[in-house]
N, C-alpha and C positions, 0 to 999 in steps of 0.2 A: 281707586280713584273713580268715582262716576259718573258714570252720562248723565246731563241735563239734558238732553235731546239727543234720539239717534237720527243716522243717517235718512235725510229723506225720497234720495237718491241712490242708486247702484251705478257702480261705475260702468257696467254692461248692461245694454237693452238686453230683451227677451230676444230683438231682430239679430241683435248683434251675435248674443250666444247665440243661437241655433243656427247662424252662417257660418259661425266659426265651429260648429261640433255637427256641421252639417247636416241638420233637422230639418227636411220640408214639410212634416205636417203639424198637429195641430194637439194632436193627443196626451203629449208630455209637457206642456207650455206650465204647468202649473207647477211639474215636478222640476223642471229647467229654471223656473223660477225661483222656486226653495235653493238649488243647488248655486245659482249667485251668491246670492244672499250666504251662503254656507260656504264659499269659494272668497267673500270680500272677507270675511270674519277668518278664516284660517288665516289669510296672507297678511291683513292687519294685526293680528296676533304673531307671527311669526317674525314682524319685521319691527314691530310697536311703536306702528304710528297708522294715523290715520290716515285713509285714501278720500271719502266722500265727503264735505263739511257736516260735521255735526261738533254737538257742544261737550264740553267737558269742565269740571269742577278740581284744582289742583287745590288743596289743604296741607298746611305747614303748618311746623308747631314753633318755628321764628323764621324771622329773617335773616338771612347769612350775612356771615361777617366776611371783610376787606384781608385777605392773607396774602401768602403766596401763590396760595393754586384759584384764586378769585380775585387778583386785587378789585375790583368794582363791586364786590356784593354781589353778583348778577345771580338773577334765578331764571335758568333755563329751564323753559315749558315743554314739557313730555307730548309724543305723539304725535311728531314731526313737523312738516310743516303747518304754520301759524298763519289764519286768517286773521285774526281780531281777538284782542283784550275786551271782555263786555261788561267785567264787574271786578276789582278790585277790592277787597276789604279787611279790616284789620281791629284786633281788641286792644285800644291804647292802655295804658296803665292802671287806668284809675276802670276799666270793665267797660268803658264808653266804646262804640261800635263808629269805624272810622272809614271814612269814603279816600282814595289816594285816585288821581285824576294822569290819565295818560295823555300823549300827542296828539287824540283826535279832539279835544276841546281847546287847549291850548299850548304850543309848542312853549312860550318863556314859561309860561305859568305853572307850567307839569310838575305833577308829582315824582315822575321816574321817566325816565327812556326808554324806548324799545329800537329794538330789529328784528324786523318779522321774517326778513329775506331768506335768512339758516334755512337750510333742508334740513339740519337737525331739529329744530324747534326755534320758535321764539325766545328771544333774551330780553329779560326788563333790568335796568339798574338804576337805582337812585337817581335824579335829578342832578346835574352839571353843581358841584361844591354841594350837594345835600349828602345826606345819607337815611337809610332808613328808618320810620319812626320806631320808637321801643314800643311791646308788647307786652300785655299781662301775659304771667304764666298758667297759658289752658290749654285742653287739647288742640285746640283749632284756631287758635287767634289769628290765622290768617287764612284766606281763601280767595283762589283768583277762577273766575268762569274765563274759558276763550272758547274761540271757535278753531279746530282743527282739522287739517287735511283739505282739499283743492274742491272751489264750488262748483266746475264739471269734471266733466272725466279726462274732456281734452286736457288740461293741466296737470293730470298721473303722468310722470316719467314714462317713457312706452314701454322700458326694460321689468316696470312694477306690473303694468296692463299686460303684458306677453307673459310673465308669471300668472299671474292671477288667471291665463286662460289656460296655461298647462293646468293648473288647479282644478279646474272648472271640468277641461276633458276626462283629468284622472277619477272625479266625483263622477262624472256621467257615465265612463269604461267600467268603473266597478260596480254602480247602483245595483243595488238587493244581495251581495256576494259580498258576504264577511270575510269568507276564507281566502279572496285572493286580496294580494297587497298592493296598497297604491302605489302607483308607479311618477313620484311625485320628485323624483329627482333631477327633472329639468327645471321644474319649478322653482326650489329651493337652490339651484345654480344662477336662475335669472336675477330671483330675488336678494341674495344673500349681500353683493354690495351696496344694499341700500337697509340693510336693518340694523339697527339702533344697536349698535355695543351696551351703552350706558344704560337704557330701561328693562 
């Protein structure tokens, strides 16, 4: 699945890290800086969802049907919590390329419903008595952009932020030393009730 946009933000200043891996000068700010960056991206991968708002592209090859383990159809959006739906679109039957309109335009009018509130992800489902349109059969007849993960850092869980710092010490403890091993097991303690079973 790909980024449309990465993070434009890190959930930790450079002030932040280095008070918290207790750096007074000035010398590593560049290398402290890499090693964010390289601390947000372990934890996000570990846990498979997003921490900082960036975009992403989810691709379907249909829309799900109403059973027993779905009565709604619903399609949960990957990569945890859900800022915003920004593009919706779908290949109708006849190869015509088709717009499905959410709650921020018009609540009766909507094409589907959402709950962005899940700490899982967003859930969209068909509109109140609708169901989903039909799709030609192609690779990708369907594709939805959103935005995911929280627009500052103050809105990360503390328990994901208090990981991500063990993360961050473990990257700094060992820089330039292959041969010792990370000691990243508070980390992955902090972390772990908060990653994603399902992705």
């Amino acid at each position: 699945m790909p980024w449309s946009r990465s993070p434009l933000l890190e959930p930790l200043t450079l002030t932040e890290a280095k008070a918290y891996l207790k750096v007074d000068h000035t010398d590593e700010d560049t290398l402290i800086g890499q090693m964010i960056r390289e601390a947000r991206s372990w934890t996000e991968t570990f846990l498979g969802r997003a921490l900082i708002d960036q975009t992403w592209k989810l691709t379907l090859e249909r829309f799900p049907a109403s059973g027993q383990h779905n009565p709604h159809a619903s399609i949960t959006l990957p990569k945890g919590h859900t800022i915003a739906v920004t593009a919706f679109t779908y290949r109708d039957t006849d190869g015509t390329l088709g717009t499905l309109t959410g709650m921020e335009v018009s609540p009766i009018g909507s094409d589907y419903q959402w709950d962005l509130g899940d700490e899982g992800g967003g859930v969209l489902r068909p509109a109140w008595g609708d169901s989903w349109p039909a799709t030609r059969d192609t690779i990708d007849p369907l594709n939805i952009t959103f935005r995911a993960g929280y627009t500052t850092s103050a809105g990360i869980p503390e328990q994901i932020l208090a990981g991500l710092k063990w993360k961050l010490a473990d990257l700094y403890a060992t820089r330039g030393d292959q041969d010792v091993a990370g000691r990243q097991d508070v980390a992955i303690a902090l972390l772990t009730p908060w990653k994603l079973a399902w992705f």
